[in-house]
N, C-alpha and C positions, 0 to 999 in steps of 0.2 A: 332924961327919960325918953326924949323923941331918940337918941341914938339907939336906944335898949328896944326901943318898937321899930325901927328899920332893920335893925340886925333878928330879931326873933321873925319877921314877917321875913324876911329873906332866907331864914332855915326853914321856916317853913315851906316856901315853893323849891326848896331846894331839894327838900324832902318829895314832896309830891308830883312833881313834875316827873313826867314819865322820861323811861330807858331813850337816849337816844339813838336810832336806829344806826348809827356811824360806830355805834358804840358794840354793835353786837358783829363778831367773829363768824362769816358765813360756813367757813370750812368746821364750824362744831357744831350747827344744828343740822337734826337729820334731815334728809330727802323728804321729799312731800310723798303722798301715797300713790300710788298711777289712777289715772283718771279723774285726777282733780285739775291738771294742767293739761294743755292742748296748744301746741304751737304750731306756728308755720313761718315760715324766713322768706325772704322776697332777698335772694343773694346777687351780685355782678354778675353779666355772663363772663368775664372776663375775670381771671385771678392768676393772670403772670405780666410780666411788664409792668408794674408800677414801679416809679421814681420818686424821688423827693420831692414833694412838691404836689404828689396826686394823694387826689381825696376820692375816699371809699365810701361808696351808701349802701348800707342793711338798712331792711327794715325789718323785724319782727312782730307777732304778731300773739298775742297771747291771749287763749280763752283760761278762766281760771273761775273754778264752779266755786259753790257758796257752800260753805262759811266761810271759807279762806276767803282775805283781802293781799292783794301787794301794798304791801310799803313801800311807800313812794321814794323814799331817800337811800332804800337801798337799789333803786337802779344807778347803771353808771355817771359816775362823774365827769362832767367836762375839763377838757386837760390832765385827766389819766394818760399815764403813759403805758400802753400796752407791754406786756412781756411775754414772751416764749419759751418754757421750759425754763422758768425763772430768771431766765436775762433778757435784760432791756432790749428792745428792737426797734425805737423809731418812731413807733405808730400812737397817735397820740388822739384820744375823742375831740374831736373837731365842736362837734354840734349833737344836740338831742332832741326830738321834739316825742310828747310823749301826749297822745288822745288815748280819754278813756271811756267808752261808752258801760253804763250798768244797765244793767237787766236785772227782774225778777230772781231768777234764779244763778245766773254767773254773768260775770263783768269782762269786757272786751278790750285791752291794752292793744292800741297801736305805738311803735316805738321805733321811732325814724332814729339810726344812729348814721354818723359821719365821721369818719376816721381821716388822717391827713398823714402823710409819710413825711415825716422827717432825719431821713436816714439815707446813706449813700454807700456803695461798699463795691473792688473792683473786681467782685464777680457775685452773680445772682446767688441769694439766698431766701430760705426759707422765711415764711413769720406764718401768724394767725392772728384772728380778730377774735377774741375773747380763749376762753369761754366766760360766760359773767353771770355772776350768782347774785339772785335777785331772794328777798325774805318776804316768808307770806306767813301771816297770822290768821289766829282761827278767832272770828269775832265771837264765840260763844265761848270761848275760853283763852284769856289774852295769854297764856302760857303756851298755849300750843303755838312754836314758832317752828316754821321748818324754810327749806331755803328748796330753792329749782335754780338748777344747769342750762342757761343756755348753750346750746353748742357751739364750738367756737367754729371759725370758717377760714381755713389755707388757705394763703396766698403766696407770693413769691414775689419776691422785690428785684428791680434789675438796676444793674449801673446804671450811669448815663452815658459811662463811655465803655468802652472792653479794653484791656488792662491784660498786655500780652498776647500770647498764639493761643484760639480757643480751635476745640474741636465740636463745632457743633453737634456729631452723635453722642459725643460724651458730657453734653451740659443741657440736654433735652429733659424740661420740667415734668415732671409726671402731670403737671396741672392741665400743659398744653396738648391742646387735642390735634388731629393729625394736618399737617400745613396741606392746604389743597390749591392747587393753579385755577384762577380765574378762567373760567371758556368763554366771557360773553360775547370777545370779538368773535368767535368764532361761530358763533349763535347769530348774534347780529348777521356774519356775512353769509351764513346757510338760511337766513329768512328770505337773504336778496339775493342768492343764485334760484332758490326755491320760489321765488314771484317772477325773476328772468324764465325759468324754465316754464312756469303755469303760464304766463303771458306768451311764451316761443309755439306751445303747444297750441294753446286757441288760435295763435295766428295760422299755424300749419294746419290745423284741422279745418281754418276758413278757406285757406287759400287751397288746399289739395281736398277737399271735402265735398264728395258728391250726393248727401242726403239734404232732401227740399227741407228737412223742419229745421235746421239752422236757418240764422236769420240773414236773409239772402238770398239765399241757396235756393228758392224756387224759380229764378229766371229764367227764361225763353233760352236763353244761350248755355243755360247750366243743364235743363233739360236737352237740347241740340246737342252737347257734349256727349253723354250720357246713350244718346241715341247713335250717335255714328259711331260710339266703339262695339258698338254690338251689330253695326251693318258690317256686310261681307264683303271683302276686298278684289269686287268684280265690278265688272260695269254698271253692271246694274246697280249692286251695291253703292258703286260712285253716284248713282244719280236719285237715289233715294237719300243720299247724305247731304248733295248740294240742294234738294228740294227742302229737307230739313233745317239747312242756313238759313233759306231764302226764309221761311216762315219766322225765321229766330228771328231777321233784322225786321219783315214787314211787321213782326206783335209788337215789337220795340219800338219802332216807330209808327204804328199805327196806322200806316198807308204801307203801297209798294215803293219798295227803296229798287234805283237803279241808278249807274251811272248821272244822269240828267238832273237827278234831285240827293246827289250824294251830299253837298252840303248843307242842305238842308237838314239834311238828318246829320250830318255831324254839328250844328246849329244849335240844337235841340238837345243832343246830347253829347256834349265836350267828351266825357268819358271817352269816346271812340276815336278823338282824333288823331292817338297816334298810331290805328292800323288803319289810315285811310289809303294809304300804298297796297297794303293788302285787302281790304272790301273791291277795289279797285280790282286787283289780281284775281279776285272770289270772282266777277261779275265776269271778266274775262272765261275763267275755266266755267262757269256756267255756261256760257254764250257756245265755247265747243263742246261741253258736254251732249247739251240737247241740239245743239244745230249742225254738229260735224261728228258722224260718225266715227270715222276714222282720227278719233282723236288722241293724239300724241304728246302733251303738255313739253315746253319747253322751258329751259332752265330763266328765257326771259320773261315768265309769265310768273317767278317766285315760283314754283313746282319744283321737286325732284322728278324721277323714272317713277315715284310710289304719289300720285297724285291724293290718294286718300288720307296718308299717313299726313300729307301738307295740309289735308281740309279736317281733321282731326285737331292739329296744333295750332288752325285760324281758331276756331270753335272755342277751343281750350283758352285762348287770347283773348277772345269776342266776350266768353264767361269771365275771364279776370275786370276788365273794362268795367264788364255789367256791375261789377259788386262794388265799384269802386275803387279797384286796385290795379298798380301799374302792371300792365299785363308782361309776366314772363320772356325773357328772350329767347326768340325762335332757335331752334337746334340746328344746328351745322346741317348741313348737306339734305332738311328738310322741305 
């Protein structure tokens, strides 16, 4: 009697137990309706070069309105072996992980898949990851069963080694996008000709720059420069230019500078010390400036025949000093 009540209880759930989903043929129910399903795929940017060995992550993303529900057992199975136009190719579901958020009104499928290549071949060929057909039921009517397409996503599988004489123009994947030459070094070393150059130019615009609102540039000696190229290349001119030194070295040093107390002011201010041969020379052509008419400058006073053009390029020297900068090499025959 107890054998007759375990065999009758077991026709029974055998009876009522529902279709299992493993059980229903995707490719015979119809397509869902449009706009009941809403996808979106999160794909590799990469789909040429895989080897045996590399694993591929999709994620999918399914919005799927109400009344339809997915079936959970019809999404993929782990350790399917993928196929391509009905032959085997290698690619095998690694891993699945699958969140579902519901809503009111439609349910939200996230669907992490992971594919693994296991397949080798010596010369690159084609595959794809799916397409995979997932079943959705309409819970107001458990008959209404229909299926959705995911779409499947090309890739390309490559040896690991090449196998023969290839022509690269003639095995170029459609997948692969156009090969492009790195420039960075060349970026890198135009950021550092380009800060050499910004920094070559401030320097030259300090060092040959004759406007005061640069910073410097309003000194006694920058102003003196300034002045004696615009005096006239006469006597007089010479002596309104030597009167204009004299003013540059006594604002500088704040007293009258002359021979007698020259290092004192060079003491005071080191900057100067290496035209002390020439302040020296300066005080000399002053001295015949105003106290010998008939003055003649001679080659042992530091002078050329152009005594002006020499008190032009002390000035110029006197202003390099002033800013703090080794002051320029006097010109030939100046």
């Amino acid at each position: 009697m107890t054998k007759f009540i375990r065999i009758c209880a077991f026709m029974f759930l055998l009876c009522t137990a529902p279709l299992p989903a493993m059980a229903i043929d995707s490719q015979d129910l119809p397509d869902v309706k449009d706009g009941i399903v809403t996808i979106e795929t999160k794909d590799p940017v990469k789909l040429v070069g895989y080897t045996v060995g590399d694993v591929i992550e999709r994620e999918v993303i399914l919005t799927i309105r109400a009344p339809y529900k997915l079936i959970d057992t019809s999404l993929p199975i782990t350790g399917y072996e993928k196929r391509y136009k009905g032959q085997l190719i290698g690619i095998e579901l690694k891993s699945i992980n699958h969140i579902k958020e519901e809503h009111k009104n439609y349910t939200t499928h996230r669907i992490k898949l992971a594919y693994q290549v296991f397949t080798n071949n010596v010369v690159a060929k084609n595959a794809a990851l799916g397409p995979e057909y997932i079943n959705l039921i309409n819970t107001k009517n458990s008959k209404d069963l229909v299926k959705y397409r995911i779409p499947s996503l090309d890739i390309a599988i490559s040896p690991i080694a090449i196998f023969g004489q290839v022509k690269i123009e003639n095995n170029m994947s459609p997948f692969l996008g156009p090969l492009l030459m790195s420039n960075e070094n060349e970026k890198q070393w135009l950021k550092v000709a380009l800060g050499f150059l910004t920094v070559s130019l401030i320097g030259l615009l300090y060092i040959l720059g004759k406007h005061a609102w640069l910073p410097r540039m309003g000194g006694a000696f920058a102003k003196a420069y300034r002045t004696l190229r615009k005096t006239p290349d006469t006597t007089e001119g010479l002596k309104q230019a030597v009167s204009a030194v004299h003013q540059s070295l006594n604002s500088t040093a704040m007293m009258s500078v002359f021979n007698d107390n020259l290092d004192t002011f060079l003491a005071r201010h080191p900057n100067f010390s290496p035209l002390r041969s020439e302040i020296q020379q300066f005080f000399d052509l002053s001295r015949q400036v105003y106290f010998e008419p008939n003055f003649k400058p001679e080659p042992a006073h530091g002078t050329s025949s152009d005594p002006h053009q020499w008190l032009i390029q002390f000035a110029r020297r006197c202003r390099d000093c002033e800013r703090g900068l080794v002051p320029s090499p006097l010109k030939a025959g100046v």
